[in-house]
C-alpha positions as CSV (number, residue, x, y, z in Angstrom):
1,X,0.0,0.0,0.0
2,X,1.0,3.5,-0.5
3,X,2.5,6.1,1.8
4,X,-0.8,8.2,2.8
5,X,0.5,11.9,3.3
6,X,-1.1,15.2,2.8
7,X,1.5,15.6,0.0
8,X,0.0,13.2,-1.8
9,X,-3.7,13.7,-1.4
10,X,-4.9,13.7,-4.9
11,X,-5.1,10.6,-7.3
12,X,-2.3,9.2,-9.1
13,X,-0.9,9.7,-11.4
14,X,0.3,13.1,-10.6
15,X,0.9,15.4,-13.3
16,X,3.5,18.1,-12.3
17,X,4.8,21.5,-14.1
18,X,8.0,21.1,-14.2
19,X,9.8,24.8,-13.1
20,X,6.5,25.8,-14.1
21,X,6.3,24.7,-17.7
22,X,10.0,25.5,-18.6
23,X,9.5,24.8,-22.0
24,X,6.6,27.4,-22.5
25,X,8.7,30.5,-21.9
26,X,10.0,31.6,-18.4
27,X,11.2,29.1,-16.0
28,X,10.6,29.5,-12.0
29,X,8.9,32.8,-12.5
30,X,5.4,33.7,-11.0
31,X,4.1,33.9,-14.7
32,X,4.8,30.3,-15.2
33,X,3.6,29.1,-12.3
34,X,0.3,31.5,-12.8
35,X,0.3,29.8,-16.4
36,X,0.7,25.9,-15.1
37,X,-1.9,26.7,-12.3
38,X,-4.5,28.2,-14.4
39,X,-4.2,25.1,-17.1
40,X,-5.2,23.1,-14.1
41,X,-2.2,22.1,-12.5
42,X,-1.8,21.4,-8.9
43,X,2.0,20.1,-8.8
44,X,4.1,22.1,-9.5
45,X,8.3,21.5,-9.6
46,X,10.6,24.6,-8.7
47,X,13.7,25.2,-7.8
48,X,15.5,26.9,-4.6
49,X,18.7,28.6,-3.8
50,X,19.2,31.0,-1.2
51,X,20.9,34.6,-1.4
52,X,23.5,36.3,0.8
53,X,20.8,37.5,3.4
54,X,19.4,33.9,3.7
55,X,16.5,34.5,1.9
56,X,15.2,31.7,-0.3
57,X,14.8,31.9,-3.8
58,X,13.3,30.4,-6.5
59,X,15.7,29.6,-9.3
60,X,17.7,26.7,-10.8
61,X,21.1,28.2,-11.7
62,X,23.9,29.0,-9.1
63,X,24.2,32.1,-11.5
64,X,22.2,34.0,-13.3
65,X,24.0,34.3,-16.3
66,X,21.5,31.7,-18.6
67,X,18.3,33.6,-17.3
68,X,18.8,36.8,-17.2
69,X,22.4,37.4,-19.3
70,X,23.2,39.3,-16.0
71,X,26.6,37.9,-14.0
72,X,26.5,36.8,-10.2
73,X,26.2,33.8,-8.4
74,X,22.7,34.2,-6.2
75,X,24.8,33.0,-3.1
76,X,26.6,36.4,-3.6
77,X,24.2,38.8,-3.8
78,X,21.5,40.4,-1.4
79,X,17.9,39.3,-2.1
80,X,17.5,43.8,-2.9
81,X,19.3,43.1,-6.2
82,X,17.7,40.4,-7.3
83,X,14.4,41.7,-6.7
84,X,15.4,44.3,-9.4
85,X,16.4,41.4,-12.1
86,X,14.0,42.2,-15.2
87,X,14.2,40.1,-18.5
88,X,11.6,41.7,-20.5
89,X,10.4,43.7,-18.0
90,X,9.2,41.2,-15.8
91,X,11.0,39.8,-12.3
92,X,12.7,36.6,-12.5
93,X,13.4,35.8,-9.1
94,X,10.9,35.6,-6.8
95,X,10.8,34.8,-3.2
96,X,9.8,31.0,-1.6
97,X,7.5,32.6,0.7
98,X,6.0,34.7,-1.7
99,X,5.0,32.0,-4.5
100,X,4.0,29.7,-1.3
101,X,1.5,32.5,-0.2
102,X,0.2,33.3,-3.5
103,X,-0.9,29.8,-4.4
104,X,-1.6,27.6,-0.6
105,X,-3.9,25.3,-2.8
106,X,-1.1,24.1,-4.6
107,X,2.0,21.3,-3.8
108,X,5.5,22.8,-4.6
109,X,7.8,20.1,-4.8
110,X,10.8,21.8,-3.9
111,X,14.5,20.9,-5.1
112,X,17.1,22.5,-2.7
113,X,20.1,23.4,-5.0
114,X,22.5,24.5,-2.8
115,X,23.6,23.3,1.2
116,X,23.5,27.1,2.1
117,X,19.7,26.7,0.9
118,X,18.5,24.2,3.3
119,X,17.8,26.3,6.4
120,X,16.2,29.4,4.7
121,X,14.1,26.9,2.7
122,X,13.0,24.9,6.0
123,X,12.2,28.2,7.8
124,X,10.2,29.6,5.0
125,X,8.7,26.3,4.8
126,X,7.7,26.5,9.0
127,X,6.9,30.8,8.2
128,X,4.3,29.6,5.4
129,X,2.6,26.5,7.4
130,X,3.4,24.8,4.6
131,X,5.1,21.6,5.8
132,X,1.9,19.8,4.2
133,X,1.9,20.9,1.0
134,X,5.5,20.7,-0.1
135,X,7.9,18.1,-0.4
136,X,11.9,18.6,-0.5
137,X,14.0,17.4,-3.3
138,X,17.9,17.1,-3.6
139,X,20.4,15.6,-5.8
140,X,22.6,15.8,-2.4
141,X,22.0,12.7,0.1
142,X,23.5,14.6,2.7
143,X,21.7,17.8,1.9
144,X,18.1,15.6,2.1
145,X,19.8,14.1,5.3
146,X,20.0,17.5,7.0
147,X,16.4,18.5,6.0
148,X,15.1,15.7,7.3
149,X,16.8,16.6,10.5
150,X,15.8,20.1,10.7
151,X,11.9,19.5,9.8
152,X,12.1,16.1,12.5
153,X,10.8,13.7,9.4
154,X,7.4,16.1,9.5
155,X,8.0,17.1,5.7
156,X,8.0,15.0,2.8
157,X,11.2,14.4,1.1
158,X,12.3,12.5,-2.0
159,X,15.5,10.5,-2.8
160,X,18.7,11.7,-3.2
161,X,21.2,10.0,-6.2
162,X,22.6,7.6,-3.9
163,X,19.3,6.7,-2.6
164,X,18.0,5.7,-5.6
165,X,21.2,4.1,-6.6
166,X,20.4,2.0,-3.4
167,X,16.8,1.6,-4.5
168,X,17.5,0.5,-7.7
169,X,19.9,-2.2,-6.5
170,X,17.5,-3.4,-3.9
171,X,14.8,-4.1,-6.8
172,X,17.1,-5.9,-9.2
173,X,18.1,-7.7,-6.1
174,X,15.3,-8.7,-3.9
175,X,17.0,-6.8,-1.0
176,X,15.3,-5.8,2.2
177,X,15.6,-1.7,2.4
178,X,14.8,0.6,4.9
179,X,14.4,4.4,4.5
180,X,13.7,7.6,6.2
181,X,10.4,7.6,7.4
182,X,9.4,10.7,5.3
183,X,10.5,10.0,1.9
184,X,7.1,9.4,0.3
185,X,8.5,9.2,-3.0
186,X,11.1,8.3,-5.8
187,X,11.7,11.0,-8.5
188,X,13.7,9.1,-10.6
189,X,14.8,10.0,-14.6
190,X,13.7,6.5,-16.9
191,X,17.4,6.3,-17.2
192,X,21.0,7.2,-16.0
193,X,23.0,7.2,-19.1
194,X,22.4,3.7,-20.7
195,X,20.9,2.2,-17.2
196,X,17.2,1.3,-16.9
197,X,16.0,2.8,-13.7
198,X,12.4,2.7,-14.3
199,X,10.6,-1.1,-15.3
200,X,8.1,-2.7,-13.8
201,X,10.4,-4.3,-11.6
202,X,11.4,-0.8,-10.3
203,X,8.2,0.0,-9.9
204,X,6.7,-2.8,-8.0
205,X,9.6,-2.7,-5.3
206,X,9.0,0.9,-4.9
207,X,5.2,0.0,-4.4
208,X,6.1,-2.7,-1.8
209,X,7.7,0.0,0.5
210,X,5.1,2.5,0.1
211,X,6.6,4.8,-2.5
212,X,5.3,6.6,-5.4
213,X,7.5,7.3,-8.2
214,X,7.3,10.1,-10.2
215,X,9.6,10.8,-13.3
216,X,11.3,13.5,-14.8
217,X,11.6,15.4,-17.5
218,X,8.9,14.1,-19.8
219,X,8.0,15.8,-22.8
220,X,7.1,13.6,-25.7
221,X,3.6,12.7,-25.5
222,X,4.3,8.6,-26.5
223,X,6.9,8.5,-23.7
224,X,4.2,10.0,-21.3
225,X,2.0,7.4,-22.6
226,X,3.9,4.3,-22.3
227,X,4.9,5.4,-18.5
228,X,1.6,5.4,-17.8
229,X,0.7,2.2,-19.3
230,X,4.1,0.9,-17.1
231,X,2.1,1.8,-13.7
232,X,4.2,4.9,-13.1
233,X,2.4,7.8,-10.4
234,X,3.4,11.1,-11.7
235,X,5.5,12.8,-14.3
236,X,7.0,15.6,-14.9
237,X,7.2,18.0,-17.7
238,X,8.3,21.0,-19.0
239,X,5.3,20.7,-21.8
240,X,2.1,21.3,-19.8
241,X,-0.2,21.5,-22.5
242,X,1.2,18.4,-23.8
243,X,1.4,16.8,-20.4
244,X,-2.2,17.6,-20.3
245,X,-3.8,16.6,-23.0
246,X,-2.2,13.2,-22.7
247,X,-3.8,13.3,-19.6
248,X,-7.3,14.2,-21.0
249,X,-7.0,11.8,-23.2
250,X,-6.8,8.9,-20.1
251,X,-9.3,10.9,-18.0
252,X,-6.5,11.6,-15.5
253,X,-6.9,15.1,-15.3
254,X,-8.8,16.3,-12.3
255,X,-8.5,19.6,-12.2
């Protein structure tokens, strides 16, 4: 059976704007989130990093350079001069605890970039009464491993790259695993390099222990199909209108 959390209180699978619909125009602004949200999303994937004053920001990049065209590493710089970043007139950066506020109907699953980004993310997590509505993401097994600590396993967290390497090996194996009480979920790629990480094998383990598992980044509509037909509970996209209609077409979408 699996893991019942607030997190995850809508039926699978879970269809998730990836950075808001990256692929649509602006990534991690309030314009792509407002964009996914008012097709009907109620997932959403985003990105955080936090500035020289410890405030938390949504954005994927250490730098802003690919955004914006603007040098400077967000760790560097006061959250006053990124609130004046513009790319066509229009803000780039905005706070966690702003896009938190603006939308409390909707779960931000949140990837934590950065170490120095764990405790401003965690407090603006606790500021926003938000610990049941989000779910923290990292690359970084130690970074996950410290946000678990500071939220005391009361926020949902994913799998970080050795995790998964572990969960992996545990399916092809038959081994007995045991994780952190408040991972609720595997967000997994359907491959690392030329290794299978998600089959029904994968899938079923994962099942076993409670998990969901939720892919990333899917775009092409017969991919999004056949991970469906595989048993898979979420996926992640930076097309949302093609995420949707697929969707649609299944009578998935519940929005």
């Amino acid at each position: 059976m699996l893991t019942a959390h607030p997190y995850l209180d809508a039926p699978a699978p879970l269809a998730f704007a990836h950075r808001g619909g990256a692929a649509e125009g602006a990534e991690n602004t309030t314009e792509a989130f407002a964009r996914a949200i008012g097709l009907g999303y109620r997932y959403v994937e985003t990105d955080v990093h936090a500035t020289a004053d410890g405030v938390a920001v949504i954005f994927h990049d250490p730098t802003l350079e690919r955004v914006t065209g603007e040098r400077g590493r967000i760790a560097a710089l006061r959250w006053a001069d990124l609130a004046s970043v513009r790319v066509g007139g229009a803000a780039v950066v905005p706070r966690l605890d702003q896009v938190l506020d603006a939308w409390p109907q909707v779960r931000f699953n949140i990837d934590v970039k950065a170490d120095g980004g764990v405790d401003p993310t965690v407090a603006t997590v606790a500021r926003a009464g938000a610990g049941d509505r989000v779910l923290l993401a990292s690359f970084s097994d130690a970074r996950l491993a410290r946000l678990r600590a500071l939220t005391e396993g009361r926020v949902a967290t994913g799998l970080g790259m050795r995790g998964v390497a572990r969960l992996r090996m545990a399916s092809l194996h038959g081994r007995p695993l045991r994780l952190p009480p408040s991972v609720v979920a595997a967000q997994v790629p359907v491959r690392y390099g030329r290794l299978r990480v998600v089959d029904r094998r994968f899938l079923r383990f994962a099942h076993r222990l409670g998990l969901q598992v939720h892919v990333w980044t899917i775009d092409e509509p017969t991919e999004m199909h056949e991970l469906l037909d595989l048993g898979v509970d979420g996926i992640m996209t930076d097309h949302v209108g093609v995420l949707r209609d697929v969707y649609r077409s299944r009578g998935h979408w519940a929005a």
